[in-house]
C-alpha positions as CSV (number, residue, x, y, z in Angstrom):
1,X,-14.0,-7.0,5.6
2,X,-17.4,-6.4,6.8
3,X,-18.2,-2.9,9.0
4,X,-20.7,-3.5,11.7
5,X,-19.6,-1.2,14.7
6,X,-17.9,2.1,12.2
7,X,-19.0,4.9,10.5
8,X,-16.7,6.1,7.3
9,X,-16.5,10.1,7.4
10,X,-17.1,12.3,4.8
11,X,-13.9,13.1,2.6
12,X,-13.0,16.4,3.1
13,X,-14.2,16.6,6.5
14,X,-10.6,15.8,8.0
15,X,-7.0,16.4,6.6
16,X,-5.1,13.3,5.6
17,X,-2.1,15.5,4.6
18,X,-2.5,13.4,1.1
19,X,-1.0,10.5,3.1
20,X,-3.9,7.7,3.4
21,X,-3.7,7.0,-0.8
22,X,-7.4,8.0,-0.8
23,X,-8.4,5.1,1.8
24,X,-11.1,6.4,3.6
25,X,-11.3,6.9,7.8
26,X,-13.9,4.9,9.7
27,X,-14.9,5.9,13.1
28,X,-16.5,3.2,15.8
29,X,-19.9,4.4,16.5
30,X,-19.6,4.5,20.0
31,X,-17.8,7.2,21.6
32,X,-18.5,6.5,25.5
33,X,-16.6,3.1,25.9
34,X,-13.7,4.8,24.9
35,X,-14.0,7.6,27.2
36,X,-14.8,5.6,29.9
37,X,-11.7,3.1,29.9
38,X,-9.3,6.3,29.1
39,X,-10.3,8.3,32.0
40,X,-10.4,5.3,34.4
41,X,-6.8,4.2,33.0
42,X,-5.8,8.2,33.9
43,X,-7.3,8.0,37.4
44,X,-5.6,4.7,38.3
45,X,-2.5,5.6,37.0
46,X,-2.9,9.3,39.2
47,X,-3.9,6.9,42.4
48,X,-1.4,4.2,42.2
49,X,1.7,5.1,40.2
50,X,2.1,9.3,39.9
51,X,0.3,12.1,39.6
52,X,-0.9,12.6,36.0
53,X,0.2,15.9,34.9
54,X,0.6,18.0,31.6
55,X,-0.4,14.9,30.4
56,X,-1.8,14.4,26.4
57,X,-2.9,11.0,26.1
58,X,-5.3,9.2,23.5
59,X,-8.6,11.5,23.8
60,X,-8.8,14.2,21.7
61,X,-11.2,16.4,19.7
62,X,-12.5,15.5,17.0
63,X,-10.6,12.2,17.0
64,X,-10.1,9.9,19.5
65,X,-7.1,7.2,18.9
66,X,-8.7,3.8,19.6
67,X,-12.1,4.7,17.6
68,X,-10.2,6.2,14.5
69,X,-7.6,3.2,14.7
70,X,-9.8,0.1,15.4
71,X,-12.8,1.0,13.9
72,X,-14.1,-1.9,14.2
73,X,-13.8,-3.5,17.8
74,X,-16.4,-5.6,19.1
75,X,-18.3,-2.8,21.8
76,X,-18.4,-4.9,24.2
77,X,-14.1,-4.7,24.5
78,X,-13.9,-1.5,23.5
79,X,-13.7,0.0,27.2
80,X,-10.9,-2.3,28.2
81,X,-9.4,-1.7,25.2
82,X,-8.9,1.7,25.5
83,X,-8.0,1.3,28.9
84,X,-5.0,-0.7,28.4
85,X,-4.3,1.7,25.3
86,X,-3.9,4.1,27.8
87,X,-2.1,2.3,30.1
88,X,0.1,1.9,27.2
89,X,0.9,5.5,26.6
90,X,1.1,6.3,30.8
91,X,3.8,3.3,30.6
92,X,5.8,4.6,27.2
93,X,5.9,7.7,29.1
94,X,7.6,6.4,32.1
95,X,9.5,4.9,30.5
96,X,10.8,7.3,28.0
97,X,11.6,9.9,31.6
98,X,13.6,7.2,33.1
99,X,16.1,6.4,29.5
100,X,16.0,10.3,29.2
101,X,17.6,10.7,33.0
102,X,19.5,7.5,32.3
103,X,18.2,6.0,35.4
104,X,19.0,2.4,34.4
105,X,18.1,0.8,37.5
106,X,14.0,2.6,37.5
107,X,13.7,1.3,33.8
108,X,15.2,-2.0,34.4
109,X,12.1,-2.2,37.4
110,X,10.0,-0.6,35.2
111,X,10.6,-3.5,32.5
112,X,9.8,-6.2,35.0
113,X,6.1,-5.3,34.7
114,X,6.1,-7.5,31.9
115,X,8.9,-9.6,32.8
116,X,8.3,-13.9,33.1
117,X,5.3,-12.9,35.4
118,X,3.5,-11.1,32.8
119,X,1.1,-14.3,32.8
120,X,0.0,-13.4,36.7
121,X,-3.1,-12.0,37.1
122,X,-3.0,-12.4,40.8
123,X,-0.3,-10.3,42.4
124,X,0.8,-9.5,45.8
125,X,1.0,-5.7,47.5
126,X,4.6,-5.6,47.8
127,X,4.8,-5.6,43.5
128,X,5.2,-2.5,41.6
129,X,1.9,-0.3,41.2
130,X,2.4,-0.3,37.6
131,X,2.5,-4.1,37.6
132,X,-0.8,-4.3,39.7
133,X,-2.3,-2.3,36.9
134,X,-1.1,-4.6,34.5
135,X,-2.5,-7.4,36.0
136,X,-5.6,-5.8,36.2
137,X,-6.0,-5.8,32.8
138,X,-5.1,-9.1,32.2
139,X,-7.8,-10.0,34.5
140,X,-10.3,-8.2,32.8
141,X,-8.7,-9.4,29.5
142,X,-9.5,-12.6,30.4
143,X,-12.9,-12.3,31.7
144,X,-14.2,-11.5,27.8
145,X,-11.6,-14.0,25.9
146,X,-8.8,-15.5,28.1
147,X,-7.4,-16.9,24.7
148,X,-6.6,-14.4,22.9
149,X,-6.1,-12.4,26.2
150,X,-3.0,-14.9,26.9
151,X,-2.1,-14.0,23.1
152,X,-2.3,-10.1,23.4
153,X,-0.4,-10.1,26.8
154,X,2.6,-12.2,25.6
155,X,2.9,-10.1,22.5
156,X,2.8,-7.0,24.9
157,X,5.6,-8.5,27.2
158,X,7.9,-9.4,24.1
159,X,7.3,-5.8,22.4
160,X,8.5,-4.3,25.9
161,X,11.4,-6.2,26.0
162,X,12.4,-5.8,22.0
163,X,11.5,-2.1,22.5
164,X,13.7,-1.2,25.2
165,X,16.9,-2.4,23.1
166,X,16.3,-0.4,20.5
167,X,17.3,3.5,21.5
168,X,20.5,2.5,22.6
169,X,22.6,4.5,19.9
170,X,21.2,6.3,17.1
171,X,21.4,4.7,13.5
172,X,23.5,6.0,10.7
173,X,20.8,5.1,7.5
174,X,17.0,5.0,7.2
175,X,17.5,1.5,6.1
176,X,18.6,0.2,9.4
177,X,16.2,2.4,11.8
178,X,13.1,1.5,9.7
179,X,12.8,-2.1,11.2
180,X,13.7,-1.2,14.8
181,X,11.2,1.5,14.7
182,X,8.5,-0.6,13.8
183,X,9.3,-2.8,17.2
184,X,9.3,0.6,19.1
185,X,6.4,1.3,17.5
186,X,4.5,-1.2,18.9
187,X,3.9,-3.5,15.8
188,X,3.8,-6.1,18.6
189,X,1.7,-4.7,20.5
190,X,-0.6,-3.2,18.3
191,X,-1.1,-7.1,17.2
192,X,-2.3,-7.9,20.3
193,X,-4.9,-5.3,20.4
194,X,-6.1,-5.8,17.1
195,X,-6.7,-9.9,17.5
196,X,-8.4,-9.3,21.0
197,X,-10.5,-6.1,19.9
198,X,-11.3,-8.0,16.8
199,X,-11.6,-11.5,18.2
200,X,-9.2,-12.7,15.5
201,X,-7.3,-16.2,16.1
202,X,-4.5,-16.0,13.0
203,X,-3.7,-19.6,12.6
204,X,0.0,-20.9,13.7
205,X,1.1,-22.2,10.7
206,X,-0.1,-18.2,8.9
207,X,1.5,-16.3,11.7
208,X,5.3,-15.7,10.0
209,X,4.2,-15.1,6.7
210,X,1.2,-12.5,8.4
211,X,3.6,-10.4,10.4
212,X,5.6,-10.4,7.3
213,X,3.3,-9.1,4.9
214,X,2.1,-6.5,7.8
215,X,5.4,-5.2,7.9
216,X,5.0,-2.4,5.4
217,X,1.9,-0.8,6.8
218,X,3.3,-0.9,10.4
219,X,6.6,0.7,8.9
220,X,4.0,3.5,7.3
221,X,2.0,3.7,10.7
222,X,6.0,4.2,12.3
223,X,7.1,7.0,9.8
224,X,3.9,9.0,10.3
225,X,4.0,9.0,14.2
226,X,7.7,10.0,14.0
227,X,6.5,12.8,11.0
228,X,4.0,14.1,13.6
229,X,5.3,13.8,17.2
230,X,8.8,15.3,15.6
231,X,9.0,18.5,16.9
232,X,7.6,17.4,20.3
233,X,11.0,14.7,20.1
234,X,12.6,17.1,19.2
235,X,12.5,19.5,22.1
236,X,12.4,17.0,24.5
237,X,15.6,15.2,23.4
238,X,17.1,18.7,23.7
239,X,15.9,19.6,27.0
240,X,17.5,15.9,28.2
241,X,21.1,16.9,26.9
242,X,20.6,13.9,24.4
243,X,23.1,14.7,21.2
244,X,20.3,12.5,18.5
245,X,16.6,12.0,18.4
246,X,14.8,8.6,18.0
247,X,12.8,9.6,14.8
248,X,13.5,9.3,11.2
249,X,13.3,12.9,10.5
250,X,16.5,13.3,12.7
251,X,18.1,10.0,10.8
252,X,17.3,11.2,7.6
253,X,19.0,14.6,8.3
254,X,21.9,12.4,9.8
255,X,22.2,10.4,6.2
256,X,21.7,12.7,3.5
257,X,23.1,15.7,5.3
258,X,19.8,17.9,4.4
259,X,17.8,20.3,5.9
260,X,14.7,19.6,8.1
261,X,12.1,20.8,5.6
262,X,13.6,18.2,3.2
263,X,13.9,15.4,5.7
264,X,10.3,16.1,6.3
265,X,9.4,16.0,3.0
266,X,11.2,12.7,2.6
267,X,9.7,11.0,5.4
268,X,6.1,12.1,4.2
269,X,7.3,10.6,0.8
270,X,8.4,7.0,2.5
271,X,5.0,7.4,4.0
272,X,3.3,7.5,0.8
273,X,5.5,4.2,-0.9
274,X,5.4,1.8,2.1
275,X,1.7,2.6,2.6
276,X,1.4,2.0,-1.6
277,X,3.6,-1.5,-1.0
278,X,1.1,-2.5,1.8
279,X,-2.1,-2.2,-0.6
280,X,-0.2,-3.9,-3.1
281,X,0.1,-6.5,-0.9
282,X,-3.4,-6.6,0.6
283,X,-4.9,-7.4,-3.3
284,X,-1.8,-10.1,-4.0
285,X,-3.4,-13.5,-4.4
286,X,-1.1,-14.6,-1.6
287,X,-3.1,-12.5,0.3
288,X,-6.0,-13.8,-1.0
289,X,-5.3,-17.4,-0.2
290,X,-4.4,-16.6,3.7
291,X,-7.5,-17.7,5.9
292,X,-10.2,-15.2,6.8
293,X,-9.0,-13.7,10.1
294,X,-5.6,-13.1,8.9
295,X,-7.3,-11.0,6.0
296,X,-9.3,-9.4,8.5
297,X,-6.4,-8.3,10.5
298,X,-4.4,-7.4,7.6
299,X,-7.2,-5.3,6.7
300,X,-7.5,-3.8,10.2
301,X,-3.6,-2.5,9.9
302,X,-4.9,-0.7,7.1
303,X,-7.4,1.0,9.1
304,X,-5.0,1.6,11.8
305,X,-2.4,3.6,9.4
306,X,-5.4,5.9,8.1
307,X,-6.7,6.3,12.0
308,X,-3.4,6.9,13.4
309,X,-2.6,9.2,10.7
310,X,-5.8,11.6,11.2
311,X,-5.6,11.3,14.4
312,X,-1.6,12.4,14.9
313,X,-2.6,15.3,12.7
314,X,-5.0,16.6,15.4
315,X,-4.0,15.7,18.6
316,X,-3.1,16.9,21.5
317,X,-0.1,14.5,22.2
318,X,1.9,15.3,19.3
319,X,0.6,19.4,18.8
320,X,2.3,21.6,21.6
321,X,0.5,25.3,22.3
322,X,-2.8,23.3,21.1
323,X,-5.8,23.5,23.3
324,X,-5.7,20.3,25.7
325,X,-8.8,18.9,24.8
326,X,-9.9,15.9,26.9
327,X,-6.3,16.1,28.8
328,X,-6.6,17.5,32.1
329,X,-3.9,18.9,33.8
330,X,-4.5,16.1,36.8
331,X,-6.6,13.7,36.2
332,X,-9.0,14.7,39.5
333,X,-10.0,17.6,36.8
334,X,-11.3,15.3,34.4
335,X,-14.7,14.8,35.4
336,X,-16.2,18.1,34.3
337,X,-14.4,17.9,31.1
338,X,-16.9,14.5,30.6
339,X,-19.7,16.6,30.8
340,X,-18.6,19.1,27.8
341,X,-18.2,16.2,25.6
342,X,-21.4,14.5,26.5
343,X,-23.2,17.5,25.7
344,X,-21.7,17.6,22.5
345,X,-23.0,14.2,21.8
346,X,-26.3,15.0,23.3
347,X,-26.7,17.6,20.6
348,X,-25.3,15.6,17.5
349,X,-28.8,14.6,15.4
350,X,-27.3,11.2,14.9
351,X,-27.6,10.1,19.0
352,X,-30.2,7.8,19.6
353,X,-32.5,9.5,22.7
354,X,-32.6,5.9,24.0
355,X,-28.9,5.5,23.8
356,X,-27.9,9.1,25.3
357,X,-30.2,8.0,28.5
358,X,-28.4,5.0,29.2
359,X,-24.8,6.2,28.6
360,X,-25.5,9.9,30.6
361,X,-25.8,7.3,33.2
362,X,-22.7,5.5,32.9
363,X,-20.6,8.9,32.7
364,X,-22.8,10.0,35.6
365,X,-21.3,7.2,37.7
366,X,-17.8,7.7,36.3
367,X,-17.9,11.1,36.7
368,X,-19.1,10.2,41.0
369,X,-16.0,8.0,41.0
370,X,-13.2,10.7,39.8
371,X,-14.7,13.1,42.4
């Protein structure tokens, strides 16, 4: 796989809680994109849907999720990508509010936002807001790749729909909540993102046996959000009456009848071998014979696990009581936060004076707009 847009960090300059197997984190060299399609996904969301409040989404200091997790997206997508990204979380949100106040009829309208019409980049004004949104960034999905735009979007429809089936009930072994996880997880999704961020086109005839040899890494990536975001799923299951949580610390509890530190220290360990499977896989020479874009992406899960995993070890979403860096309270708040992170990367020795120019512009102008 060749690095053009990402930096690798120094080891020992992050925690990887010994879960990346000594795989190394890249970060994409541009941090502005990212901040710009993150805030504007925020804003939109506060002006068209709800007010955007308490509210920990991607951002965060000193990692940010779509830089740590696709290291290596073309620059020129990664605004949009982070801004459905975002999107992403705002909607999983939702989402997760309406099944926790078992309003069944708001989550079967929220689902319709990527029902047949997920296609429609032209909508009407009496559709939902959230719908308009998603439209939106079909539309600007397709203005880079319409392809693989078209590819991402129908993965993202049939991830929404295979999600939503799968917190029904709670499951009784590890076994069985493993491979529903990964769904919920957004393995879909995430596939989406990675082939239009990447510009990969995995070829029909590869795409089975792809998603099949993916499987591990996206079952690591699933353990180590549910390690991380536990406690937060935790409380929140109890403050919604709920009498099981959607994580496999709770299911390993369930099974084995253990405590919590050993559940944890369980899931960290299925962590460790599914990630271990994956990179067994990755050097097989049925790996090795796939075509070069199905290597790539292969490759680019690998990233993802070691992004996601740094990343849900420092950020606000998942770490309660932590300062709420680059999460506003509403988003109308956000603008001066811009500021205290462009000054950070004014400072940094390794900004170009050319670059800092041109991008102190753009956040400028973003910054105008969220006023």
């Amino acid at each position: 796989m060749d690095f053009s847009h990402s930096d690798i960090m120094a080891p020992g300059s992050y925690r990887d809680d010994g879960l990346a197997n000594d795989m190394p984190l890249r970060i994409h060299k541009d941090p502005y994109k990212e901040i710009t399609g993150t805030l504007r996904a925020q804003q939109d969301w506060n002006d068209n849907v709800s007010p955007v409040k308490d509210y920990q989404g991607g951002l965060g200091s000193p990692f940010s999720f779509i830089r740590a997790t696709i290291p290596e997206c073309l620059p020129e997508r990664l605004e949009i990508i982070s801004y459905a990204n975002e999107y992403a979380f705002l909607y999983d949100d939702e989402m997760e509010n309406l099944d926790l106040k078992n309003f069944k009829e708001g989550r079967d309208d929220m689902l319709h936002v990527f029902g047949p019409d997920a296609l429609n980049s032209q909508v009407t004004e009496r559709v939902r807001p959230e719908k308009k949104l998603q439209a939106q960034i079909l539309a600007e999905m397709m203005a880079f790749d319409r392809p693989r735009a078209i590819t991402t979007m129908k993965a993202w429809a049939k991830f929404v729909d295979l999600a939503s089936r799968t917190r029904s009930e709670p499951f009784s072994t590890l076994d069985e909540y493993i491979p529903s996880r990964a769904i919920d997880a957004g393995e879909l999704f995430w596939y989406g993102m990675l082939t239009f961020a990447m510009a990969l086109t995995i070829p029909s005839s590869e795409l089975d046996l792809c998603m099949k040899l993916a499987r591990p890494g996206y079952a690591a990536i699933s353990l180590t959000n549910d390690l991380y975001s536990w406690r937060k799923e935790y409380e929140d299951a109890q403050k919604a009456g709920q009498d099981y949580v959607f994580n496999a610390v709770w299911v390993i509890m369930q099974e084995r009848g253990c405590s919590e530190d050993l559940a944890i220290h369980i899931c960290r360990e299925e962590i460790k071998r599914y990630f271990s499977e994956f990179e067994h896989i990755l050097q097989s020479p049925e790996t090795k014979a796939l075509s070069k874009d199905t290597q790539t992406y292969l490759q680019a899960v690998r990233l993802s696990h070691v992004g996601n995993l740094v990343w849900s070890i420092y950020c606000p979403r998942y770490q309660r009581g932590v300062s709420k860096v680059l999460a506003p309270q509403t988003v109308q708040k956000g603008a001066s936060r811009v500021f205290g992170v462009v000054l950070k990367f004014i400072l940094s020795p390794f900004q170009h004076v050319f670059q800092v120019g041109r991008r102190l512009f753009r956040l400028q102008k973003l910054a105008r707009l969220m006023s």
